[in-house]
Biopython code that builds the backbone (N, CA, C, O; Angstrom):
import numpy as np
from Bio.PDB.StructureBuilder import StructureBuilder

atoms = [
    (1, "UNK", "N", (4.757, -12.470, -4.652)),
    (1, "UNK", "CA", (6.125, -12.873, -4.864)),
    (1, "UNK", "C", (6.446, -14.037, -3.949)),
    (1, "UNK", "O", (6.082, -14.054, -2.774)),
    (2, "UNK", "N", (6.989, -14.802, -4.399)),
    (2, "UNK", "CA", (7.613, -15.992, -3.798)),
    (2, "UNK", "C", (8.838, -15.721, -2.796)),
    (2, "UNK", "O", (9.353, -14.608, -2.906)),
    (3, "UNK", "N", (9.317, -16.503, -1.931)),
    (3, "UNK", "CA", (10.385, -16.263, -0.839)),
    (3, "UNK", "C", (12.062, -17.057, -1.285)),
    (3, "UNK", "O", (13.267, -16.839, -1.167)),
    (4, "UNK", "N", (11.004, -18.183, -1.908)),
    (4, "UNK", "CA", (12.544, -18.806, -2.095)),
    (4, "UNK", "C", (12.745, -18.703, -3.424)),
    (4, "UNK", "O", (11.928, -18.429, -4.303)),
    (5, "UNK", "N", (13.994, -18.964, -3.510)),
    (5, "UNK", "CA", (14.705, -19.248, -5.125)),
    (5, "UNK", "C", (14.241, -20.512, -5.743)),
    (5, "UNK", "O", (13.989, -20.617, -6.943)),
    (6, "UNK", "N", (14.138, -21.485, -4.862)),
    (6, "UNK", "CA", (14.297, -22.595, -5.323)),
    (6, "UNK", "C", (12.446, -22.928, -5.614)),
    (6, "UNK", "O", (12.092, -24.027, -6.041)),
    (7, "UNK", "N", (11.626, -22.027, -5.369)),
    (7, "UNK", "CA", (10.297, -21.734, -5.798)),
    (7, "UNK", "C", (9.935, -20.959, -7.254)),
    (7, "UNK", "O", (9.059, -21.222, -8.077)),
    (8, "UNK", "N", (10.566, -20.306, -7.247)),
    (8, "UNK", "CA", (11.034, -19.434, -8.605)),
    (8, "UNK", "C", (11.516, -20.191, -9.414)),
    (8, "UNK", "O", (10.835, -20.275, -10.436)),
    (9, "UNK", "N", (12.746, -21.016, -9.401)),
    (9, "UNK", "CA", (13.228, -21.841, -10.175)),
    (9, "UNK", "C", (12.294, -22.527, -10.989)),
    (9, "UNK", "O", (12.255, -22.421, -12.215)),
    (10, "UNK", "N", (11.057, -23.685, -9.860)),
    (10, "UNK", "CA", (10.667, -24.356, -9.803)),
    (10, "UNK", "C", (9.222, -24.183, -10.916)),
    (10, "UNK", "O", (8.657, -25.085, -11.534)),
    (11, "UNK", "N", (8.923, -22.837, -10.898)),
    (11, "UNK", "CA", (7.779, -22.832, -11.607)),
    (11, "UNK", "C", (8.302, -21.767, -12.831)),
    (11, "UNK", "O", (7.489, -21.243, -13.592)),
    (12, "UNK", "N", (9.466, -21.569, -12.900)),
    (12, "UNK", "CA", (9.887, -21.157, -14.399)),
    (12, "UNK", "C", (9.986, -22.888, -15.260)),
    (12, "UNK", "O", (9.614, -23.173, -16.398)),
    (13, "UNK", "N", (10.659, -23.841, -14.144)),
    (13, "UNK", "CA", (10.778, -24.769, -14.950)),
    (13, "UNK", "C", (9.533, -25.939, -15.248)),
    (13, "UNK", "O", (9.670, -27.046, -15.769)),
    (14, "UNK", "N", (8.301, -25.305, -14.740)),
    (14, "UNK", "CA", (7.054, -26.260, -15.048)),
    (14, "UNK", "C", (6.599, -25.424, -16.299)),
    (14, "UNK", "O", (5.808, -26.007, -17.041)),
    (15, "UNK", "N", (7.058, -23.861, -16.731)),
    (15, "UNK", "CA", (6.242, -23.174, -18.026)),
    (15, "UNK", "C", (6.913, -23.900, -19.086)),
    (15, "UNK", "O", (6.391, -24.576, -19.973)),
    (16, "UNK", "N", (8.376, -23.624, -18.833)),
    (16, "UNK", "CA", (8.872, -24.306, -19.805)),
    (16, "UNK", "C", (8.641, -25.629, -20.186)),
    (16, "UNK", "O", (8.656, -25.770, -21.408)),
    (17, "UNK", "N", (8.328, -27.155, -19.221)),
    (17, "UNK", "CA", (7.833, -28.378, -19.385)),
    (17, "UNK", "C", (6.471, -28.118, -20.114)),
    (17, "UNK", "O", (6.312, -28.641, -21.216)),
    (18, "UNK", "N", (5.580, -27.425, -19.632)),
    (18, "UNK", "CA", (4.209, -27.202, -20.341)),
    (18, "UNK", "C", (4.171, -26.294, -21.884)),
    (18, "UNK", "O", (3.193, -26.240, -22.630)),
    (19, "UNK", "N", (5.223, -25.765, -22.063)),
    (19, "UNK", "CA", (5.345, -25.094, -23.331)),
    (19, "UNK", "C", (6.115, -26.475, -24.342)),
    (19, "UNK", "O", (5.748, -26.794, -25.473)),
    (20, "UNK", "N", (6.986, -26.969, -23.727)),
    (20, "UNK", "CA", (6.945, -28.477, -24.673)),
    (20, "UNK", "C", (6.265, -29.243, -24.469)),
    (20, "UNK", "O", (6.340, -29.854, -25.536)),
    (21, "UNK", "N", (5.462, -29.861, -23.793)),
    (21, "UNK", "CA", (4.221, -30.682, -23.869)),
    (21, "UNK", "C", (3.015, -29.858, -24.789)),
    (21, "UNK", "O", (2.250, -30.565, -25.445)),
    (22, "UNK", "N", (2.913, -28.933, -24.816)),
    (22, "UNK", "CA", (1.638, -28.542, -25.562)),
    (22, "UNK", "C", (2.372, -27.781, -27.053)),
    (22, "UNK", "O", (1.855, -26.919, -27.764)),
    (23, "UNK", "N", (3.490, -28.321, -27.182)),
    (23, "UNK", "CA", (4.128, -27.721, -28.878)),
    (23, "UNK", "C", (3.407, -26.499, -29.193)),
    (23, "UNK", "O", (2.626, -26.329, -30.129)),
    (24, "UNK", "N", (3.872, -25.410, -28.024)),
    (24, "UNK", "CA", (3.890, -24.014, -28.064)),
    (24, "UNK", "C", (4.931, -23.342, -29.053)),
    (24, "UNK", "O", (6.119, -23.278, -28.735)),
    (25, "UNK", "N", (4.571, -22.956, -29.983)),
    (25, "UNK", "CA", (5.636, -22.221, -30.638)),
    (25, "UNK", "C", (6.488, -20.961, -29.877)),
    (25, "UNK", "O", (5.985, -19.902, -29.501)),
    (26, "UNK", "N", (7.423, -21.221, -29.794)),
    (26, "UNK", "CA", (8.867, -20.301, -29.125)),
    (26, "UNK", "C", (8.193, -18.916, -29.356)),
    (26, "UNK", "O", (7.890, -18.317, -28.324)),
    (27, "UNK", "N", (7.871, -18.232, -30.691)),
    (27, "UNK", "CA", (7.833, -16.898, -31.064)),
    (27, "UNK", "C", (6.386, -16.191, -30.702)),
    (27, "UNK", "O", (5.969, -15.081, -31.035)),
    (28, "UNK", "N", (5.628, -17.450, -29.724)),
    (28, "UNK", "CA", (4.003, -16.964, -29.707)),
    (28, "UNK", "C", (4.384, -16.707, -28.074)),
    (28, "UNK", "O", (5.288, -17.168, -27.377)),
    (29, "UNK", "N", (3.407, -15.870, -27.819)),
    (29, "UNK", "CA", (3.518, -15.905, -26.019)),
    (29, "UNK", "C", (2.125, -16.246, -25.533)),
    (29, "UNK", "O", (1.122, -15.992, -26.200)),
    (30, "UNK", "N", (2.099, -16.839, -24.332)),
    (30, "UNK", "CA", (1.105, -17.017, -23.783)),
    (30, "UNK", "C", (2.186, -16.867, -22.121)),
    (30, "UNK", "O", (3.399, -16.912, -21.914)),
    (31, "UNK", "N", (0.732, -16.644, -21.050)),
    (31, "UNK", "CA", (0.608, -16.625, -20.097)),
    (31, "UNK", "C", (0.737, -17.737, -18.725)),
    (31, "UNK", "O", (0.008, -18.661, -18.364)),
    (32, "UNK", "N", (1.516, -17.392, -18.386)),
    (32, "UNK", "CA", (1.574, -18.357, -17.229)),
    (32, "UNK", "C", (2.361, -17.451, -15.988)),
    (32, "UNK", "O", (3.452, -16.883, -15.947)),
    (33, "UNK", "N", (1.330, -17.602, -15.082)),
    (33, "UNK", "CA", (2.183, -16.383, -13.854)),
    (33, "UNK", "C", (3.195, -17.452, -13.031)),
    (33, "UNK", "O", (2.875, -18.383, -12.291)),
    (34, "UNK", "N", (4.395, -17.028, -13.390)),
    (34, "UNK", "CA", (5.244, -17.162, -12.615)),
    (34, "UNK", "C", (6.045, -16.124, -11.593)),
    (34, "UNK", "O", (6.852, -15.312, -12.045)),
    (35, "UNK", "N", (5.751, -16.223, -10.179)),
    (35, "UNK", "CA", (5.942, -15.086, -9.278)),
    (35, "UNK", "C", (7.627, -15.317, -9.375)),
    (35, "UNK", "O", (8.314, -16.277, -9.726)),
    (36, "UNK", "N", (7.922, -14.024, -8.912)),
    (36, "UNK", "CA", (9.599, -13.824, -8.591)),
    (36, "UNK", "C", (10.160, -14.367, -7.036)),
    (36, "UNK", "O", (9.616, -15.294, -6.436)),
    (37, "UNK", "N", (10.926, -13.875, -6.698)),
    (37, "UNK", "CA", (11.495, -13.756, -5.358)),
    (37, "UNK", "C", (11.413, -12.278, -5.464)),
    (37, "UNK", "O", (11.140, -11.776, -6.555)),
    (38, "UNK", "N", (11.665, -11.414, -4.238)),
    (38, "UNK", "CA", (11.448, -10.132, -4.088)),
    (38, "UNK", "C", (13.013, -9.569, -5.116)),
    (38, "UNK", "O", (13.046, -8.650, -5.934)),
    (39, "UNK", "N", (14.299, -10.605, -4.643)),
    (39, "UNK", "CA", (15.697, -9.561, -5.694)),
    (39, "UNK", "C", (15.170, -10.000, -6.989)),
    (39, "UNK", "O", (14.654, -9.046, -7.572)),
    (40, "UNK", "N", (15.131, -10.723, -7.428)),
    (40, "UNK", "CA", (14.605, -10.837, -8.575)),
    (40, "UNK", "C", (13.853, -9.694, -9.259)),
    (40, "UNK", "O", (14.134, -8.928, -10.181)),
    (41, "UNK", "N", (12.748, -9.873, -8.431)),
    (41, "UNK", "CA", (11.690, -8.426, -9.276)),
    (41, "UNK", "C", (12.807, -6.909, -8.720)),
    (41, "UNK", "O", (12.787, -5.912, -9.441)),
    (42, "UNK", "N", (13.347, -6.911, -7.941)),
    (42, "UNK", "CA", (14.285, -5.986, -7.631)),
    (42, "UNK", "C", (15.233, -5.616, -9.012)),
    (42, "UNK", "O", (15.276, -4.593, -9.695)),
    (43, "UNK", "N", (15.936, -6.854, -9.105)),
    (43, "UNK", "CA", (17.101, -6.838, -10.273)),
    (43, "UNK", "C", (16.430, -6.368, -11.861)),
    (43, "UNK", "O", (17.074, -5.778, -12.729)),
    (44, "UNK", "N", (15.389, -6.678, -11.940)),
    (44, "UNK", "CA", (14.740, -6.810, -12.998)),
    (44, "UNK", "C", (14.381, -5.078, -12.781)),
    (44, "UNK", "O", (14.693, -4.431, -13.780)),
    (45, "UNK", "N", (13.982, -4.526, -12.027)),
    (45, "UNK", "CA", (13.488, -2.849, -12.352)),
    (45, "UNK", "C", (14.821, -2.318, -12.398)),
    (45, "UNK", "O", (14.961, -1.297, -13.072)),
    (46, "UNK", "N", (15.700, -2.733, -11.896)),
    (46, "UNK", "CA", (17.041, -2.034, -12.182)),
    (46, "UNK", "C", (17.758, -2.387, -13.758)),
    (46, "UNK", "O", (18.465, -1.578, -14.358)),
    (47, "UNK", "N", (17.493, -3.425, -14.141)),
    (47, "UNK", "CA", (17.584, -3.975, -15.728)),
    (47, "UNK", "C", (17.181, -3.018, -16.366)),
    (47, "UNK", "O", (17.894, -2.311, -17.079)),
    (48, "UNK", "N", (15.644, -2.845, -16.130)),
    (48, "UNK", "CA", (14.846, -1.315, -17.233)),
    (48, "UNK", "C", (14.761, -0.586, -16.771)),
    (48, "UNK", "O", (13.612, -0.161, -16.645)),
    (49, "UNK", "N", (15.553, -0.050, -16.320)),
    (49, "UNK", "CA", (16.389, 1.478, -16.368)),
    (49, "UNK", "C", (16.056, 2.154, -15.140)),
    (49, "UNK", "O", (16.478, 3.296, -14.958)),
    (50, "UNK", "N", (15.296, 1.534, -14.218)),
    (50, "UNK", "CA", (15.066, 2.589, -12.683)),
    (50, "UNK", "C", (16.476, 2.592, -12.044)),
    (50, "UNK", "O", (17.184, 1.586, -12.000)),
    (51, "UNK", "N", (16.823, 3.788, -11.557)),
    (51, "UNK", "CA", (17.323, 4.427, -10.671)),
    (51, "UNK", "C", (17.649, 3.827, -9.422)),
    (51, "UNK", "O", (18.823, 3.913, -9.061)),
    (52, "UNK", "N", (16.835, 3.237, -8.699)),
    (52, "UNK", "CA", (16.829, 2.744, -7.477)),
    (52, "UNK", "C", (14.847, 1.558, -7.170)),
    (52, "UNK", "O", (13.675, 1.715, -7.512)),
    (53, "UNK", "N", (15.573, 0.610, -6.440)),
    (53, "UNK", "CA", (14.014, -0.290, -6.428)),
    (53, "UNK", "C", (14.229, -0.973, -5.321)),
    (53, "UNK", "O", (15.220, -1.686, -5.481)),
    (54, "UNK", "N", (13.554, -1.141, -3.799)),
    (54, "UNK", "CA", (13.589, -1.419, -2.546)),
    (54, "UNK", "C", (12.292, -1.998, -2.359)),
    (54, "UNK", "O", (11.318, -1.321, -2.690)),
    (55, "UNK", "N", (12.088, -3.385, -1.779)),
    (55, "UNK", "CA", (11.028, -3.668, -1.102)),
    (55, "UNK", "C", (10.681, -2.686, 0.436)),
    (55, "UNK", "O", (11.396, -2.626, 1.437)),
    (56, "UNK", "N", (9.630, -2.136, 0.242)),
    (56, "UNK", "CA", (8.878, -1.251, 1.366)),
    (56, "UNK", "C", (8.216, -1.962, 2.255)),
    (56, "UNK", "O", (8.424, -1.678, 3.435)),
    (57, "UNK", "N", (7.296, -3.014, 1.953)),
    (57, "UNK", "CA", (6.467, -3.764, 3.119)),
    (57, "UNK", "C", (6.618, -5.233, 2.588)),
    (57, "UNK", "O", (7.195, -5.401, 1.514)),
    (58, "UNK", "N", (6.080, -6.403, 3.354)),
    (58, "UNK", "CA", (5.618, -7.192, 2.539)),
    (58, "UNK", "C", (4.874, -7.904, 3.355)),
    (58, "UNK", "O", (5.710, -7.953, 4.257)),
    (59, "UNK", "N", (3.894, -8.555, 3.814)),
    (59, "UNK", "CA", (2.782, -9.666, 4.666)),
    (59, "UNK", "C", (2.420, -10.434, 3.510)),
    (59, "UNK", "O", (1.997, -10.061, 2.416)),
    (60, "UNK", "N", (2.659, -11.543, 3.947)),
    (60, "UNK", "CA", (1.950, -13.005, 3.221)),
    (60, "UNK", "C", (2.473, -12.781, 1.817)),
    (60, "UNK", "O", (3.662, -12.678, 1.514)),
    (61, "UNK", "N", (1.620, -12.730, 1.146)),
    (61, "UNK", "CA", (1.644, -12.682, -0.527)),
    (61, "UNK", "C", (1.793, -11.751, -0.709)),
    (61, "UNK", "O", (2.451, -11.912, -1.737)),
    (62, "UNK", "N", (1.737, -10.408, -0.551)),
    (62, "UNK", "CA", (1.963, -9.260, -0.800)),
    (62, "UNK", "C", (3.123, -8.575, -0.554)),
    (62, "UNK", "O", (3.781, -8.754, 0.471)),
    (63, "UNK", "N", (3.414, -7.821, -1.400)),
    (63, "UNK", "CA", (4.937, -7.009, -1.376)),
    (63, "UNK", "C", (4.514, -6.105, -1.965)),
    (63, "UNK", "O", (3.429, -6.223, -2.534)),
    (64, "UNK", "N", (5.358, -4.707, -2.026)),
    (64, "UNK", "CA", (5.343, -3.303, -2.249)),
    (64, "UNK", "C", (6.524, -2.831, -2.593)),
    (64, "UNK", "O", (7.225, -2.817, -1.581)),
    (65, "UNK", "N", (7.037, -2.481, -3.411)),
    (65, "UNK", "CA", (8.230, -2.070, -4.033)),
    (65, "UNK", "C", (7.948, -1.092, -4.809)),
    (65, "UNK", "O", (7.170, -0.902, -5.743)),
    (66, "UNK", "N", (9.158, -0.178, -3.939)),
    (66, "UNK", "CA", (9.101, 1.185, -4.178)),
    (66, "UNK", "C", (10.331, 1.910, -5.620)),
    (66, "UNK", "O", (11.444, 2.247, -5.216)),
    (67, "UNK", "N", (10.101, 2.049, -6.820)),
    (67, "UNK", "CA", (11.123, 1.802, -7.439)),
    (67, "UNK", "C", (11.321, 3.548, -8.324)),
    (67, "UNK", "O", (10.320, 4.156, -8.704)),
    (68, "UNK", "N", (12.335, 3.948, -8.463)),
    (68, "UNK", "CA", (12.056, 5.289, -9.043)),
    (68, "UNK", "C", (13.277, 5.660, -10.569)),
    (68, "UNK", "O", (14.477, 5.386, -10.549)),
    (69, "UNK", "N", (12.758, 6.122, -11.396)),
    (69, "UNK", "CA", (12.853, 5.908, -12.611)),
    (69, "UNK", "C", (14.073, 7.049, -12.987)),
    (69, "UNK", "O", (14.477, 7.163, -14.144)),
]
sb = StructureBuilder()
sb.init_structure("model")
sb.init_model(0)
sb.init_chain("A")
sb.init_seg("    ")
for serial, (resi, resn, name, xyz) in enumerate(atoms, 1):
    if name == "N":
        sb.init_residue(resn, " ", resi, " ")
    sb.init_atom(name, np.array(xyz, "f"), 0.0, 1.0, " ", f" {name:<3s}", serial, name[0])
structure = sb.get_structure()
């Protein structure tokens, strides 16, 4: 997961530049990892339906989120 917002932003808005440069059709999916910020992936388990979702640890690149359904 990413730290800043403005990192997140940044590489949602290079999938989208590369999905119009390569005349990706809208309704097909393909892959491109774009990491979150930690609320982000937070907000998002609370979107589908968990209960409660807390970052537990995190060093470097790694994070742990504890989320319960």
């Amino acid at each position: 997961m990413v730290t800043e917002q403005a990192t997140e932003d940044k590489l949602f808005a290079e999938n989208t530049k590369l999905h119009r440069e390569m005349n990706l059709p809208e309704d097909e999916c393909y892959h491109f990892d774009t990491p979150c910020t930690v609320d982000t992936q937070i907000s998002l388990f609370r979107k589908s339906g968990f209960s409660s979702a807390e970052m537990i640890w995190r060093m470097a690149n790694t994070t742990l989120i504890s989320a319960k359904k």
